[in-house]
Structures are given as C-alpha cells and as structure tokens.
C-alpha positions, -999 to 999 in steps of 0.1 A, spaced: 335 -676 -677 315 -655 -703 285 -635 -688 257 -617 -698 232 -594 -678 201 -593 -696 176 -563 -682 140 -568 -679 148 -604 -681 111 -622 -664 94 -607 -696 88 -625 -732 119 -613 -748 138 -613 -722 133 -652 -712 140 -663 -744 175 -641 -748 183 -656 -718 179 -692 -723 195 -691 -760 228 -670 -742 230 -702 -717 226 -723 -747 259 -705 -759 276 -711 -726 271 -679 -711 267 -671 -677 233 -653 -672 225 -626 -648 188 -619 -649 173 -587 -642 138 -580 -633 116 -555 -612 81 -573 -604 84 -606 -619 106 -624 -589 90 -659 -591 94 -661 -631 129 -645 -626 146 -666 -600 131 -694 -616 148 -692 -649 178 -681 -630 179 -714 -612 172 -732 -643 196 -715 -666 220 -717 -635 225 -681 -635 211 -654 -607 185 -626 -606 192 -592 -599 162 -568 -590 162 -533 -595 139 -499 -604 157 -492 -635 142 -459 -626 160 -455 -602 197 -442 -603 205 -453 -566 191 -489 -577 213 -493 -605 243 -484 -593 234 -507 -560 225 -535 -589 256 -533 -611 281 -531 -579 267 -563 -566 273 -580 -596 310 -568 -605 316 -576 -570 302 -615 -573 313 -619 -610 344 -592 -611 327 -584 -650 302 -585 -675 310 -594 -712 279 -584 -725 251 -563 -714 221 -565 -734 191 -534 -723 161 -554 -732 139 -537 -701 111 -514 -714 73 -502 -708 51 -492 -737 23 -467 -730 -4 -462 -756 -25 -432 -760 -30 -397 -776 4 -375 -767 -22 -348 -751 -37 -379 -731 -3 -388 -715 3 -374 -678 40 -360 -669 42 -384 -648 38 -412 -668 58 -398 -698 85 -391 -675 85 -425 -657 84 -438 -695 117 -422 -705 131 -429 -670 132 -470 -677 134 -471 -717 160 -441 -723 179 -432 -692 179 -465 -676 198 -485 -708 222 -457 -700 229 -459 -659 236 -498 -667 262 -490 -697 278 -463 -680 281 -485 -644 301 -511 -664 316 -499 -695 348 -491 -672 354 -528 -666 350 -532 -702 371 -499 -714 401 -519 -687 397 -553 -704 393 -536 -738 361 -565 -746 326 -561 -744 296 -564 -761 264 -539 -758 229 -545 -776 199 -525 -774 169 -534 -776 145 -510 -791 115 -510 -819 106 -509 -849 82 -477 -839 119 -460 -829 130 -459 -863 96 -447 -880 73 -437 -854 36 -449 -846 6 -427 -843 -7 -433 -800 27 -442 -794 42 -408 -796 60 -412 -761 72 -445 -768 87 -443 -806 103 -409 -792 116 -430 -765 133 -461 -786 141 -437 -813 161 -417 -784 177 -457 -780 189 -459 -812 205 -425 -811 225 -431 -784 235 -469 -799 253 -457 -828 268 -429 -807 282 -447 -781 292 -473 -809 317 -441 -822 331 -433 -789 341 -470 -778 353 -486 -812 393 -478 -799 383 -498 -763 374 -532 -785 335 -529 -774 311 -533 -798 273 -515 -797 243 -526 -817 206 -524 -810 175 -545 -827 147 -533 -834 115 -560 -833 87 -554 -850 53 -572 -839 64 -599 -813 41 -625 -799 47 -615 -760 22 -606 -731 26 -567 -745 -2 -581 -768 -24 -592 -744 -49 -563 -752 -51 -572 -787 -81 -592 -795 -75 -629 -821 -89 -602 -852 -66 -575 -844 -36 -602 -839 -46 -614 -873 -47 -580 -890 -11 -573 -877 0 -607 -895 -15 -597 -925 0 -569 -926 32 -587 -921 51 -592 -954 60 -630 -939 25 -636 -928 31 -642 -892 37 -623 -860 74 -627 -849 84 -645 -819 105 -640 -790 131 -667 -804 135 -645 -834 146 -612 -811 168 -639 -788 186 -653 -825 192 -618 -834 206 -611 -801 231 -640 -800 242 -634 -833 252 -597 -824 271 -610 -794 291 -637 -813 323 -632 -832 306 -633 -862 296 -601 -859 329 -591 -849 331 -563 -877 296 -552 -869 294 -521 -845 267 -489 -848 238 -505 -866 201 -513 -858 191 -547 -871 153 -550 -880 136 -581 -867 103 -567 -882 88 -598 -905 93 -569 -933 66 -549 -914 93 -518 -915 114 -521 -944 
C-alpha cells in the first residue's frame, strides 16, 4: 500500500493534493491543526485518516508521526504543504509572530522529515516535496518574514536532496505563484484582477495546478529528478 502524509491538508492546496494522490492510489494521511470537520471529512471520503497536530510544536510532531508509523508501519511520501503567511512592514511584525511564522513554515517541514526519513533511509524509497513560493525564490516587499521563511524552504530542499541521494529518496519543492485559495480572501475582485493581469497566462492558478505538480514529482517519472524547485507561477516569476 503506497501512502502519503500531506501536512496542512484542510486548506486549498492541501485538499486538492490530496484527492489527486488518492486518485493515484495512494493512501492519504491528512494533517491539519484547526480545520477538523473539513479534514476528517475528506479523510473519510478519500478513505484515508486525519492526523492533528501544532506543527509548532516539537512534542506534537513527534506524537503525530509515531502514531502513524505505528498504524501504517511507513510513509512513501511526505509532502510539507502546511504554512501561514503574515503581511506587513518587517518593523510592524511582533517576535512573536515572526517566531511562530518560522516555527510552522521552516522548522516544522523539518520535525516531520527528520521523524520519518529513518523508515525511509531503512527501505532505501521515499519521496519528499516542499511546498514553498514563488516569494521564496525572489522575495516580496510586506512579506519580508514570509519570502525569508520559504526561501529558508528551498534551502534546505536541495540540501537535504544532497545528503539522501545514496538512501534512494528523492527531495523537490514547488514553488506556486498566485493561487486561487482562501489566503486571497482579503483581496478585493480589482486587486484579484490586477494579479491576473500581471500573470503572463492571464489567469490566477489554481489549487489543481499545485496538486498536478505535486503528483508528477512523486511519480516515477520524475525518477531522475531530485534537488530542484519547480515554478507553478503562470510565468509571474520567471
């Protein structure tokens, strides 16, 4: 049985990964934090489970991860898709939140690899794909905190990527650009419509494009594919 735990799975991107994985045959284990209806709802649909967790939280991961091994015994691929975005001036941002930022975008990716890279380093398989952002590769003025954060994402993709070639795992990232998801919720029709426009394809992507991406990275057709960020972007970042 193939499985895939998908982080941060009740949002936009997440859902759509998900369903396009179980398309493929894959046994999903769905993350989330809040979103519990949403989650275990897909779960039972996709006839997978949900998994909650602070990814924030060390203790919470590791409590996560051991549950799973222990019902499943392993996970083929592990896909870090959970994230929050904060906007505002760099001198605006509190500690706090800049710290809880990093906390779920940078270090918690990295709890969940490191919990269960061992079962794959023993089976000498696995997949892992990062999700990050088009603002990680080139940075976005209000979003200091956040490009530094999915920039810090890609770093430690084609890093990791290195250091587990020999144990048959591969390591990618994506990075979306402008993705029609709730994140743009405080984005008024005009403003939406300005970000299409500047859109060399005209259009705002969609979570399908981010969860096409995803499964192509995971399949054997990208079996010579290991280290690299993939731009799902519309051409926006080029």
């Amino acid at each position: 049985m193939k499985t895939v735990l998908i982080t941060g799975a009740g949002g936009g991107i997440g859902t759509a990964i998900a369903e396009k994985f179980a398309e493929q045959g894959y046994f999903p284990v769905l993350h989330y934090h809040h979103s519990r209806t949403e989650t275990e709802i897909l779960a039972e649909k996709l006839h997978g489970i949900a998994v909650q967790a602070d990814l924030s939280e060390i203790s919470e991961i590791e409590n996560m991860t051991s549950q799973i091994l222990k019902e499943l015994g392993h996970i083929d691929v592990l896909i870090n898709n959970a994230g929050m975005s904060v906007s505002g001036l760099l001198t605006d941002i509190s500690p706090e939140i800049r710290k809880k930022l990093f906390s779920v975008n940078v270090l918690g990716a990295i709890e969940c690899t490191r919990l269960l890279l061992p079962q794959m380093i023993h089976r000498k398989a696995g997949c892992i794909l990062n999700i990050s952002s088009m603002w990680g590769q080139v940075g976005a003025s209000c979003e200091v905190d956040y490009s530094a954060s999915k920039a810090a994402l890609i770093g430690f993709t084609r890093a990791l990527a290195q250091e587990v070639g020999l144990s048959g795992i591969r390591v990618n990232g994506i990075a979306p650009g402008v993705i029609q998801t709730r994140m743009l919720s405080c984005y008024d029709a005009e403003t939406l419509s300005e970000l299409a426009g500047e859109t060399p394809l005209n259009r705002l992507g969609m979570p399908e494009d981010i969860a096409d991406a995803a499964v192509f990275l995971c399949s054997e057709k990208a079996g010579f594919i290991t280290g690299q960020i993939l731009g799902v972007n519309g051409g926006f970042v080029i």
